[in-house]
Structures are given as structure tokens and as C-alpha cells.
PLY file of the C-alpha trace (Angstrom):
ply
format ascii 1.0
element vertex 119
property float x
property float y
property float z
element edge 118
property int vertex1
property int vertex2
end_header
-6.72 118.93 116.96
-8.89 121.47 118.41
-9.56 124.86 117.22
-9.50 126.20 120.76
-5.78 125.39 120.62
-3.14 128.16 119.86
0.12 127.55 117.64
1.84 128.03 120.81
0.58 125.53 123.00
0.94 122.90 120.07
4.75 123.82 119.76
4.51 124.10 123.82
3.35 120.40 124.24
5.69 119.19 121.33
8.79 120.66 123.27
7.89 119.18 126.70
7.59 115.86 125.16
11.36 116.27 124.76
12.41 118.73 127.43
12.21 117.95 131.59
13.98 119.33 134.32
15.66 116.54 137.05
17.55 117.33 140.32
21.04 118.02 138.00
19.52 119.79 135.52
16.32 121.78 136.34
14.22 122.93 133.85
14.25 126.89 132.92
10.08 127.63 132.58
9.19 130.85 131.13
5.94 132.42 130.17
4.67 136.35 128.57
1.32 137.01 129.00
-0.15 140.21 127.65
1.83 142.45 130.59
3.50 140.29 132.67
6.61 137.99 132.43
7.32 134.78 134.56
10.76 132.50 134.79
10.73 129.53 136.75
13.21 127.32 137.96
11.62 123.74 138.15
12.83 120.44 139.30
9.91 118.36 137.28
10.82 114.98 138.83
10.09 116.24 142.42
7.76 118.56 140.65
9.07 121.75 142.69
9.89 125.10 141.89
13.61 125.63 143.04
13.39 129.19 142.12
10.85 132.25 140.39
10.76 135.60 139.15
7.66 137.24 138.39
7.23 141.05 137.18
4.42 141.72 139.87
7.17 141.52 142.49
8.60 144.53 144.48
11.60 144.34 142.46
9.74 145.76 139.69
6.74 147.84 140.97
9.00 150.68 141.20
9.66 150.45 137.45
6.55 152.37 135.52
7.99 151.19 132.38
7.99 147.00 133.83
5.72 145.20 131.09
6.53 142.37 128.72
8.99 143.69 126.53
12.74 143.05 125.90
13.97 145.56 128.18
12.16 144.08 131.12
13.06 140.60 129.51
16.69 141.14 130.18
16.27 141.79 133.51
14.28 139.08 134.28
17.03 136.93 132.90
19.42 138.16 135.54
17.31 138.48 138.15
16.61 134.16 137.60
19.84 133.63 137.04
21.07 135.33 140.22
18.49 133.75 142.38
19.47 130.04 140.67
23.27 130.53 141.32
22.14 131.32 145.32
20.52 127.67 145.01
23.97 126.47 143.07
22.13 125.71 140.25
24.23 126.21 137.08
22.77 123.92 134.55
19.54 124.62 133.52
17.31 123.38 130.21
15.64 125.72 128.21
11.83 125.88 128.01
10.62 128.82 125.74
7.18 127.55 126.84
5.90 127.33 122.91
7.17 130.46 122.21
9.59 131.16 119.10
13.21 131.83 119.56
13.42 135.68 119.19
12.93 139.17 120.59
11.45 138.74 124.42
12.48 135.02 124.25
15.86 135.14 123.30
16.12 138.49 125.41
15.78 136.52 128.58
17.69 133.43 127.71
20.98 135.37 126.30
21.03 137.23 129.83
20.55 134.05 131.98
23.34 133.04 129.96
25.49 136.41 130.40
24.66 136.41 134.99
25.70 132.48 135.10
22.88 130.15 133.44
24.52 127.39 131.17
21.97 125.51 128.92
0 1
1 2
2 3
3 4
4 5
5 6
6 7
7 8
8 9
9 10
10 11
11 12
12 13
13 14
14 15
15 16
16 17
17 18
18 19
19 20
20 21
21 22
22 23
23 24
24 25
25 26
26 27
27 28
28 29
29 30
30 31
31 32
32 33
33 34
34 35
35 36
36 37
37 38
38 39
39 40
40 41
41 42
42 43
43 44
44 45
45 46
46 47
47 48
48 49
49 50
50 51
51 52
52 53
53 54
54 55
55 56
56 57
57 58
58 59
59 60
60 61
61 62
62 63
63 64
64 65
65 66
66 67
67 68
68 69
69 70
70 71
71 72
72 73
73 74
74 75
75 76
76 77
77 78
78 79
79 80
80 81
81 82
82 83
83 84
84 85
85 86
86 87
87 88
88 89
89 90
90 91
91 92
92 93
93 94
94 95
95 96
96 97
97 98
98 99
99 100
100 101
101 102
102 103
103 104
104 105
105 106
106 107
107 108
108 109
109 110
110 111
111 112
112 113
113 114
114 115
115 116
116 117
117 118
């Protein structure tokens, strides 16, 4: 392996060797950069996004206090949830994108879960 490669894109490419998203049960994308959070809805055998949130939207340049944290992680959840369900997409697989199961990460997936998500 190469040096240039994080931790988290190893455990990113192990998961997707497992984990893809088809027309019944899209796949659940999301990603933290330093101050920004993205969720993606994806179908990957069509290879189109059926639905997105990202925290450089309207919906969140009002918020001053919008940056990648758990707070903002919640509402991200519902906000991808809610735009899913207006597709009538209930069934989703979960891809934490590499990242570990906690804080942010499990922020985001236990709200999808709360505003309708089932995976």
C-alpha cells in the first residue's frame, strides 16, 4: 500500500467492496471534510444520485454556527431523510464513507433513522 493513503480511505475501499446501492435499496453516501458535510442518496447500478444534502446550501447559510459537527450532523440526517421519503425511498444502505461509527457519523445515521431512513 501507499503511504499517500489515509486509514480512512483503506477502511473506505474495504466497505464498498461489500456495500452498493441498486434501484430497491440505494446506497446512503456520506462524507465530512474539514467544514462541510455531504449525504447522498445514490442508486450505484444506474450510477445516479436520487437525492443530496450539502451544508453550502441555503438551508444552512443562515446558520453561523453550520460546520461539521454533531449538531449540524443531525440535521443533515433529517434533512436526507426527508428529501428520500419525497422520492419514496425508505430503504437505504449505510455508507460511513471510511469513517468510524461514532460522534458525527453515528449523529447523522441515528437521525435518518429517527425522520424515516431504515438501514
Amino acid at each position: 500500500m501507499s503511504s499517500s493513503i489515509s486509514s480512512r480511505q483503506l477502511r473506505h475501499r474495504r466497505l464498498r467492496k461489500k456495500v452498493s446501492g441498486t434501484s430497491e435499496r440505494p446506497r446512503l453516501a456520506i462524507h465530512f471534510s474539514g467544514q462541510h458535510i455531504t449525504a447522498q442518496v445514490i442508486n450505484d447500478a444506474t450510477g445516479m444520485t436520487l437525492a443530496s444534502v450539502h451544508t453550502t446550501e441555503k438551508e444552512f447559510q443562515h446558520d453561523k454556527t453550520a460546520r461539521a459537527n454533531a449538531v449540524t450532523s443531525t440535521k443533515v440526517g433529517q434533512l436526507i431523510a426527508e428529501r428520500g421519503l419525497k422520492r419514496q425511498i425508505r430503504k437505504v444502505v449505510f455508507d460511513r464513507g471510511g469513517f468510524k461509527y461514532h460522534g458525527k457519523v453515528k449523529a447523522l445515521a441515528e437521525a435518518a433513522r429517527a425522520a424515516g431512513f431504515e438501514f
